[in-house]
C-alpha positions as CSV (number, residue, x, y, z in Angstrom):
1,X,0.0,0.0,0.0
2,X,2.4,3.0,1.0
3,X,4.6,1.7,-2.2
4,X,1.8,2.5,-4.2
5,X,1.5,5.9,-2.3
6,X,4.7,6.9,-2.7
7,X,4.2,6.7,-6.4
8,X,1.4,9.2,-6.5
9,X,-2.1,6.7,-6.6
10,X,-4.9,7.0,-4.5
11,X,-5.3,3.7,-2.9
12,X,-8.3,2.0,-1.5
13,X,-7.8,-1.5,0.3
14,X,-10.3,-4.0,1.6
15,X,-9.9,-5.6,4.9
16,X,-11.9,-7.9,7.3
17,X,-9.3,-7.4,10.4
18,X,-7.9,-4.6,12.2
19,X,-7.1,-1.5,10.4
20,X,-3.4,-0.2,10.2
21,X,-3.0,3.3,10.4
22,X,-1.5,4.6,7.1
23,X,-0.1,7.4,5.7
24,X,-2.5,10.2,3.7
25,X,-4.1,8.9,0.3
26,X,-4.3,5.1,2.1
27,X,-8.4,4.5,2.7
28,X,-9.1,1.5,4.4
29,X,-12.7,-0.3,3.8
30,X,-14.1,-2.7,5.9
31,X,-15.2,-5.6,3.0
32,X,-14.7,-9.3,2.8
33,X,-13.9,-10.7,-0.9
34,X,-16.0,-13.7,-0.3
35,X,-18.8,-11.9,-0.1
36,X,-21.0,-9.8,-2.6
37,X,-20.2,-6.5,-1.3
38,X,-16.8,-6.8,-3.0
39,X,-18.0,-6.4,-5.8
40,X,-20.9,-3.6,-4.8
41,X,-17.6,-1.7,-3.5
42,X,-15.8,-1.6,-6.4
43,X,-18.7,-0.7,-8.7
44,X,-19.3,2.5,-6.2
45,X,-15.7,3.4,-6.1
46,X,-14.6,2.7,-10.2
47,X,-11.4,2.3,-9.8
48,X,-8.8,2.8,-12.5
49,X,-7.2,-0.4,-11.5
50,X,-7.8,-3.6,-9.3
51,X,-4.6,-5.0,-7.5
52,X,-5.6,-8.2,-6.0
53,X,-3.3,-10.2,-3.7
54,X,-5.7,-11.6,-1.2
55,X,-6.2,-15.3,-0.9
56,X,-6.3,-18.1,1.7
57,X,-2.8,-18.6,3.0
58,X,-2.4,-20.7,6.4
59,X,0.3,-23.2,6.7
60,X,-0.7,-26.2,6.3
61,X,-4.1,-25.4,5.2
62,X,-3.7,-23.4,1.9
63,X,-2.2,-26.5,-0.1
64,X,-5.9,-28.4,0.2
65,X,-8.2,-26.0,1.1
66,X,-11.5,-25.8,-0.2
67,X,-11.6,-21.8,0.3
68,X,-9.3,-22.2,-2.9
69,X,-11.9,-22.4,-4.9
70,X,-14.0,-20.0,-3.7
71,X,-11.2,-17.3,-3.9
72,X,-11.4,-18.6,-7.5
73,X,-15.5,-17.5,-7.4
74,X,-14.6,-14.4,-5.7
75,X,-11.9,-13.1,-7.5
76,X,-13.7,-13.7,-11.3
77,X,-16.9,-11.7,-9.8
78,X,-14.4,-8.7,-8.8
79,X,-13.1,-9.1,-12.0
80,X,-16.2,-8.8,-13.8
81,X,-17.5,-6.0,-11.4
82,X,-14.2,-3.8,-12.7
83,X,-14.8,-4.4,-16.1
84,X,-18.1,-3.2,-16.1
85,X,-16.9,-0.1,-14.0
86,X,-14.9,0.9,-16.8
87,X,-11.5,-0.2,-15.2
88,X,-7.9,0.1,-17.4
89,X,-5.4,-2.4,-15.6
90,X,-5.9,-5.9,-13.6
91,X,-2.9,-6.9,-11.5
92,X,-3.4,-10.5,-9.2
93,X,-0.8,-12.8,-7.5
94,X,-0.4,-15.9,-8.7
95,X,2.3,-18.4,-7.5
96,X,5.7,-20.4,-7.9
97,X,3.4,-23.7,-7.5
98,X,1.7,-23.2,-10.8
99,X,5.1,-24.9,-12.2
100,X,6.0,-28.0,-12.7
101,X,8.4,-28.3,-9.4
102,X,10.8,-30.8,-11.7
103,X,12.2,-28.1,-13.2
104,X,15.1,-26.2,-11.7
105,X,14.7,-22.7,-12.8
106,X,11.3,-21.2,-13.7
107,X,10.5,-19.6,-16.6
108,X,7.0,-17.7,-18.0
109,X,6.0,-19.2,-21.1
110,X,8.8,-21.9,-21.0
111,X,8.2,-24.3,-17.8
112,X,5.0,-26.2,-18.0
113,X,2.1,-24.9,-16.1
114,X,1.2,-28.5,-14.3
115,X,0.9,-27.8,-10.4
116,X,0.0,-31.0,-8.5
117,X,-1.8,-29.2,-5.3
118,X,-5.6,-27.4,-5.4
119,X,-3.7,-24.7,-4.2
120,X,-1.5,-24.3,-7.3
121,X,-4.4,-25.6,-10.0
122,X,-6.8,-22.8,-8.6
123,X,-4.5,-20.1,-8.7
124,X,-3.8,-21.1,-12.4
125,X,-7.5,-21.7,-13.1
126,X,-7.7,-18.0,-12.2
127,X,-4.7,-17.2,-14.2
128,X,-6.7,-18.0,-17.7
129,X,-10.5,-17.4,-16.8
130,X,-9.4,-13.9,-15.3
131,X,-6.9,-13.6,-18.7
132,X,-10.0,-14.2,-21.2
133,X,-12.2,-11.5,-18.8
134,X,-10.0,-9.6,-19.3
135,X,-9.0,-10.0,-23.3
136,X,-12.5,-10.0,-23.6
137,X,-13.2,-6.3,-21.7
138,X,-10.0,-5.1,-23.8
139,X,-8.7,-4.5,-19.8
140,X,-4.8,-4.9,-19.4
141,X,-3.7,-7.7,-17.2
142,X,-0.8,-8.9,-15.2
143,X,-0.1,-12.0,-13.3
144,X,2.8,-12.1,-10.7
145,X,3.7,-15.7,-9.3
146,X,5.5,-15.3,-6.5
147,X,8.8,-17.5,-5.1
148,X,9.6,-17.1,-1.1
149,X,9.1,-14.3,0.4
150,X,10.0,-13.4,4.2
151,X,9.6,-10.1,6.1
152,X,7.4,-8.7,8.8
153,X,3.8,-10.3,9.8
154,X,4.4,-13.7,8.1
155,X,2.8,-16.5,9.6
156,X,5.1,-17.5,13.0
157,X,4.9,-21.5,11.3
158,X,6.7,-20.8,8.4
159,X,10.4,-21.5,8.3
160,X,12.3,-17.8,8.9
161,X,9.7,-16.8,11.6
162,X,9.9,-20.1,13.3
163,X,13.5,-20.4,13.1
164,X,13.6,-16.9,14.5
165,X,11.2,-16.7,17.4
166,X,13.3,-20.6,18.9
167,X,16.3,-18.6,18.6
168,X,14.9,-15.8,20.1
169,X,13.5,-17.5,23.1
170,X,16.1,-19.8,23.8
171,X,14.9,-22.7,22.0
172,X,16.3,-24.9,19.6
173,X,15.6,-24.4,15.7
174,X,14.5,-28.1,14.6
175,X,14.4,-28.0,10.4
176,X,15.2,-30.2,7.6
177,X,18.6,-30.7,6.2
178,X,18.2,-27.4,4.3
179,X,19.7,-29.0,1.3
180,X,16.4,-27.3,-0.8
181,X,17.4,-24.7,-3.2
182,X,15.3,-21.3,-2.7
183,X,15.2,-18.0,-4.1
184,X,14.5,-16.0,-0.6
185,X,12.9,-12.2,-1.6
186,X,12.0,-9.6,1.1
187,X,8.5,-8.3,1.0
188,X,10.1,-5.1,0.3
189,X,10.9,-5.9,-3.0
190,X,8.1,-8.4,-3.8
191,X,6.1,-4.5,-3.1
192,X,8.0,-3.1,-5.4
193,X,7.3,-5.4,-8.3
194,X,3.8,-5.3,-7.9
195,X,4.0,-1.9,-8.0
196,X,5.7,-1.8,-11.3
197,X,3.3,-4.2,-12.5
198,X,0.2,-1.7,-11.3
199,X,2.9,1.5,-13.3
200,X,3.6,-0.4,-16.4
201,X,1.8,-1.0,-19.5
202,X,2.7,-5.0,-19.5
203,X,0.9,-8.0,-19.5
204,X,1.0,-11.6,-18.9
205,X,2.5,-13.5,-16.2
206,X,6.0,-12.3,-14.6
207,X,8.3,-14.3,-11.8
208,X,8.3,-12.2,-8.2
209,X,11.1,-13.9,-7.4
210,X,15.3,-13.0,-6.3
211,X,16.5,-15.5,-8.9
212,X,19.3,-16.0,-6.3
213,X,19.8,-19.6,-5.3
214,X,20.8,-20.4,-1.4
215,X,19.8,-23.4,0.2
216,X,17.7,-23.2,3.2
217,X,20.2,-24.0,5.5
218,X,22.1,-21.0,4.0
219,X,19.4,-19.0,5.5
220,X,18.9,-21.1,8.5
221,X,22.8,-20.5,9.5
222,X,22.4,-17.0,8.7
223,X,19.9,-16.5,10.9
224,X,22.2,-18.2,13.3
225,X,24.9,-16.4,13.1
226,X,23.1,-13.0,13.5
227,X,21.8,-14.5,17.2
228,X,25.3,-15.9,17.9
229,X,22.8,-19.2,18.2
230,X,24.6,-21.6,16.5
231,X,24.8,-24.4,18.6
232,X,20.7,-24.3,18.8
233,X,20.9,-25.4,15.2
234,X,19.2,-28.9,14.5
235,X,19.0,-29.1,10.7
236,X,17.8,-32.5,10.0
237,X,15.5,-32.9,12.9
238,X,12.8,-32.9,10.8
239,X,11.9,-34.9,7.5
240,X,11.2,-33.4,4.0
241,X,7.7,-33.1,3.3
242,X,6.8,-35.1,0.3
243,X,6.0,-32.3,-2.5
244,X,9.3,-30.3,-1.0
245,X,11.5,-30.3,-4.6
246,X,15.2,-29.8,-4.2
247,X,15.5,-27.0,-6.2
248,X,12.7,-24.0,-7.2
249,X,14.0,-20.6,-8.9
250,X,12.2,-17.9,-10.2
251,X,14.2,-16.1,-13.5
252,X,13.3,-13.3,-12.8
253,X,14.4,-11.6,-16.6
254,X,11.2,-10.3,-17.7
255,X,10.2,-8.8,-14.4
256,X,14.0,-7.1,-14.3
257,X,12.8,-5.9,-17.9
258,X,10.3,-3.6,-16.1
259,X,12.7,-1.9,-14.5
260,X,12.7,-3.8,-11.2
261,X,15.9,-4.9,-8.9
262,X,15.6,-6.8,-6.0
263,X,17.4,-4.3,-3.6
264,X,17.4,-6.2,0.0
265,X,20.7,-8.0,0.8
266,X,19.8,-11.3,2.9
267,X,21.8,-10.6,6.4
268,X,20.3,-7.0,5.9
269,X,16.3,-8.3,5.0
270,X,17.3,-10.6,8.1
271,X,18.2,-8.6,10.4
272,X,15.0,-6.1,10.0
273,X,12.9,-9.2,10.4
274,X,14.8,-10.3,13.3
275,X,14.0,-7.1,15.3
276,X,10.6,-7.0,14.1
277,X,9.7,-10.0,15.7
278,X,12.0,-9.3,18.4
279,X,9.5,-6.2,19.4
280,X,6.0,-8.3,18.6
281,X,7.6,-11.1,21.0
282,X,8.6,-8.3,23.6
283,X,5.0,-6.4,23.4
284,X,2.8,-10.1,23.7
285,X,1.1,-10.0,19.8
286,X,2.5,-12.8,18.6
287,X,0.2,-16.2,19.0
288,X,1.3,-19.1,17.1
């Protein structure tokens, strides 16, 4: 949101939790997606153009989830509901499990589009119904599928968070092996891309992605090393899930194309996300 800001747009976001205060030009609307008043809201306010990132995201949940498809439902009636409002530009996340995950290194148009969860097959349902809406409304549209992102407010169960807060409190930091190859990005920078996605006159589908590869327990040691925690370290204390592939890279080319640099060095991206949680822990708002 204040990426978007900062470039000069009016911005109007729907939420269903707590609103954040933000900067001037940042409108917050109380409005769930799911619901028809999504779609009421946006044929009130006509936007110019419709960024949508929301979607069902739990650990552990969002890989089977029935509230896949209705995000699928959802999303093609706000769609539809900004075509008719006489919007220009459509930007929506998609993600790295679109891809078939045998493949090393990720490329739009090139890797086959096979994903094996109903995670992955709904996002890239969306991907071509809201492609035709959109062909067919003569409305620009962009798709970014996004590879690994960390940063403030992710889920405490994912990997840098959970790593984090055992360090943190003096527990041990129980992972896999960490032989996996990942491209990690900061949020900062996965902002920044959708914002020249929402700037630029592109379509089609673009990698959000560093198209750096470390393996995780690059990251895990780093993390380490930055709480002098070392010897709290258990990589290989837990197994590898079954659909983990050893190796998942965004190229990032086309994206880069825009314009776009990743500009977050890991140990710095880190060490922000290290104090972040270090003041949620310290001020009781974090609940796993």
């Amino acid at each position: 949101m204040p990426v978007l800001r900062e470039r000069g747009w009016e911005v109007h976001g729907a939420t269903v939790s707590e609103k954040a205060a933000t900067p001037a030009g940042i409108f917050w609307h109380e409005i769930d997606l799911l619901d028809d008043s999504a779609a009421a809201f946006v044929t009130e306010l006509r936007p110019e153009c419709l960024l949508h990132l929301a979607w069902v995201t739990t650990p552990g949940v969002y890989w089977t989830s029935p509230d896949n498809a209705r995000w699928v439902e959802a999303s093609m009636a706000l769609g539809r509901a900004f075509c008719a409002a006489g919007g220009r530009r459509i930007v929506c996340a998609g993600t790295c499990a679109e891809y078939d995950w045998s493949v090393d290194v990720c490329h739009e148009g090139v890797t086959p589009l096979t994903p094996t969860t109903a995670y992955g097959r709904a996002k890239l349902q969306l991907f071509r119904a809201m492609a035709d809406l959109c062909a067919h409304h003569d409305v620009a549209f962009s798709w970014g599928r996004i590879f690994h992102l960390y940063g403030p407010n992710e889920h405490p169960a994912r990997l840098i968070p959970s790593v984090i807060r055992s360090l943190l409190g003096g527990a041990e930091a129980r992972t896999t092996a960490g032989e996996q190859v990942r491209g990690f990005l900061h949020v900062a920078d996965a902002a920044n891309a959708f914002a020249h996605l929402v700037a630029s006159d592109a379509v089609g589908a673009f990698n959000v992605g560093s198209g750096q590869p470390l393996t995780i327990a690059d990251v895990v040691w780093t993390i380490a090393d930055l709480l002098k925690a070392r010897d709290r370290v258990r990589l290989g204390a837990l197994p590898y899930a079954a659909n983990d592939p050893p190796r998942l890279i965004a190229d990032n080319t086309r994206l880069r194309g825009l314009g776009w640099r990743p500009e977050t060095a890991l140990v710095d991206g880190l060490t922000a996300t290290i104090d972040w949680w270090r003041s949620q822990d310290a001020n009781g708002r974090v609940s796993a």
